[in-house]
N, C-alpha and C positions, 0 to 999 in steps of 0.2 A: 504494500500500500504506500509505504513511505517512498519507494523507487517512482511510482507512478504519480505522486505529488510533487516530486520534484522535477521530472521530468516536464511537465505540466508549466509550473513555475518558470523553469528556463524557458520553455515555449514562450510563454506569456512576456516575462524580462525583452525578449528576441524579438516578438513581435511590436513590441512595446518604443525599442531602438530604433528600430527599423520602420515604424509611425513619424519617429522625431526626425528620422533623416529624409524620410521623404516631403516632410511638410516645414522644410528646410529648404529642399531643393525646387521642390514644384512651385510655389511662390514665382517662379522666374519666367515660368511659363505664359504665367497670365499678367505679371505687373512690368513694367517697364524700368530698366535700371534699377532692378532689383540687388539686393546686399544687404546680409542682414544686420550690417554696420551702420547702412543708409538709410535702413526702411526696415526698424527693428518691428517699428511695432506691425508693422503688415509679420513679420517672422513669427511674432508674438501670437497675436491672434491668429495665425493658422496651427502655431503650433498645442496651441490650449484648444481651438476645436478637435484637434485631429486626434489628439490623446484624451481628450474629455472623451470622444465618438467610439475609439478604441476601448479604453478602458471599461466603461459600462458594457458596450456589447462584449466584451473577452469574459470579464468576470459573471456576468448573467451566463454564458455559455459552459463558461465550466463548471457553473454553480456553487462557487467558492462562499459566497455567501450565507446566511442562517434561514430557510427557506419559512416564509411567515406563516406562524399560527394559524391565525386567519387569513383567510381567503378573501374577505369581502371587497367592495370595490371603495367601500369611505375607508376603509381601515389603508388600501394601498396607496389612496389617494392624500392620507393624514399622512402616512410615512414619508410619500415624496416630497411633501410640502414641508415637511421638518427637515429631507436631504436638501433640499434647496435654501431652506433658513440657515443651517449647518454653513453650508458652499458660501453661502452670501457674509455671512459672520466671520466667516474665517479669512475673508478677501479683508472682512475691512480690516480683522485684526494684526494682515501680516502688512498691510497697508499701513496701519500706525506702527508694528514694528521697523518696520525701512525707513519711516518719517522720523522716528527716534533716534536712528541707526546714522542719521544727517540726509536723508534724501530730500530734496526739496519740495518742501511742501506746494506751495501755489506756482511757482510758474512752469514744473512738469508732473502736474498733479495728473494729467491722463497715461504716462509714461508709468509713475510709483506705482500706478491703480494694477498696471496692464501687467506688470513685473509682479505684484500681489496676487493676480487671480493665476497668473502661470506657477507660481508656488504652490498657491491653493489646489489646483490640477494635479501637479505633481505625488502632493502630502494628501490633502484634504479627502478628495472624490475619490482617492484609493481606500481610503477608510472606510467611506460614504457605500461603494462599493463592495468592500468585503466585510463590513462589519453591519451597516448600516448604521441608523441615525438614534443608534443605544449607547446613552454615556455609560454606560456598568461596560460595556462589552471595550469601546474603547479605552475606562480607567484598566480593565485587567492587562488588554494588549500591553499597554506602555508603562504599566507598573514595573519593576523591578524585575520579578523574575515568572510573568505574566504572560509569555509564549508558549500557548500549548500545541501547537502546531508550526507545520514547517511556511504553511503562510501568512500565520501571526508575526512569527520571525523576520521573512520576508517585508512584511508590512514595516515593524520597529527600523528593518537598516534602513528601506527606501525613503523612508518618511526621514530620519536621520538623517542621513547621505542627502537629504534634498536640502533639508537647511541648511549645513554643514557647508554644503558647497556653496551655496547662494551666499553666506558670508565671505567662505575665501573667494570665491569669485568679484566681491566687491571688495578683498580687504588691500588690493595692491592699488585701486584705483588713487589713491591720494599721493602716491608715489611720485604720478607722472602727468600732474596736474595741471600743467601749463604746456602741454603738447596736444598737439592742431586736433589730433584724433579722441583724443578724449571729449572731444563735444559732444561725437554721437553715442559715447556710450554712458554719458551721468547719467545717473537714474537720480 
């Protein structure tokens, strides 16, 4: 069992890459003077639909998820409406963490937003996803020693690994502050 969940997992990671690279590169096809140096935020939002679109359809597929109680149709519709309040909450709050972190607040406030909801994508809708929109199930994930499966596990690095990198990725930018290139990339 444990062979065929991971194999699964890898699939899924693989599949997961291989969304980002393509909604990297296809961008090019349709926009003009495309670069995602230039025209981040077109990079942005293709790549936050693309792995949003991914991720839901992969993990419904493999049924990674806790299959609900009930059946009804308010009960799935209260669920979705709390995974979307979940998503939406969690943009604003990675939004004020970057604003804390020195991002500029007003004058690239759709840039901080667009960088918040692609984190959110990354951490966020992966949870929303496998866990669904139960804080008991997300305090055990992230608690201490709260991974009782090989995709709970998966979830604590990814979700790690995504902030992790989002700060070093931001953390050399004041290094080389006064060079022509760094305009398109403040956030």
């Amino acid at each position: 069992m444990k062979d065929i969940e991971i194999k699964g997992m890898v699939s899924a990671h693989a599949i997961i890459a291989i969304t980002i690279l393509l909604a990297t590169l296809a961008p090019a096809l349709f926009v003009d003077n495309y670069s995602v140096y230039g025209t981040h935020l077109v990079w942005l939002y293709s790549c936050c639909s693309a792995v949003s679109a991914v991720n839901i359809a992969l993990y419904a597929l493999l049924g990674v998820s806790p299959t609900p109680k009930r059946h009804t149709l308010s009960y799935k519709v209260a669920k979705l409406f709390r995974s979307f309040m979940y998503f939406g909450f969690s943009c604003l709050i990675f939004h004020g963490i970057v604003v804390l972190y020195g991002a500029p607040l007003i004058e690239s406030a759709l840039e901080t937003f667009s960088f918040a909801v692609l984190l959110s994508t990354f951490t966020t809708l992966r949870c929303l996803c496998m866990l669904g929109p139960n804080v008991q199930a997300w305090i055990r994930v992230f608690s201490k020693n709260g991974a009782m499966s090989i995709w709970d596990t998966s979830l604590q690095i990814t979700t790690l690994c995504s902030v992790i990198g989002a700060w070093f990725g931001a953390f050399p930018i004041p290094l080389d502050w006064d060079r022509p290139w760094q305009v398109s990339c403040a956030f």
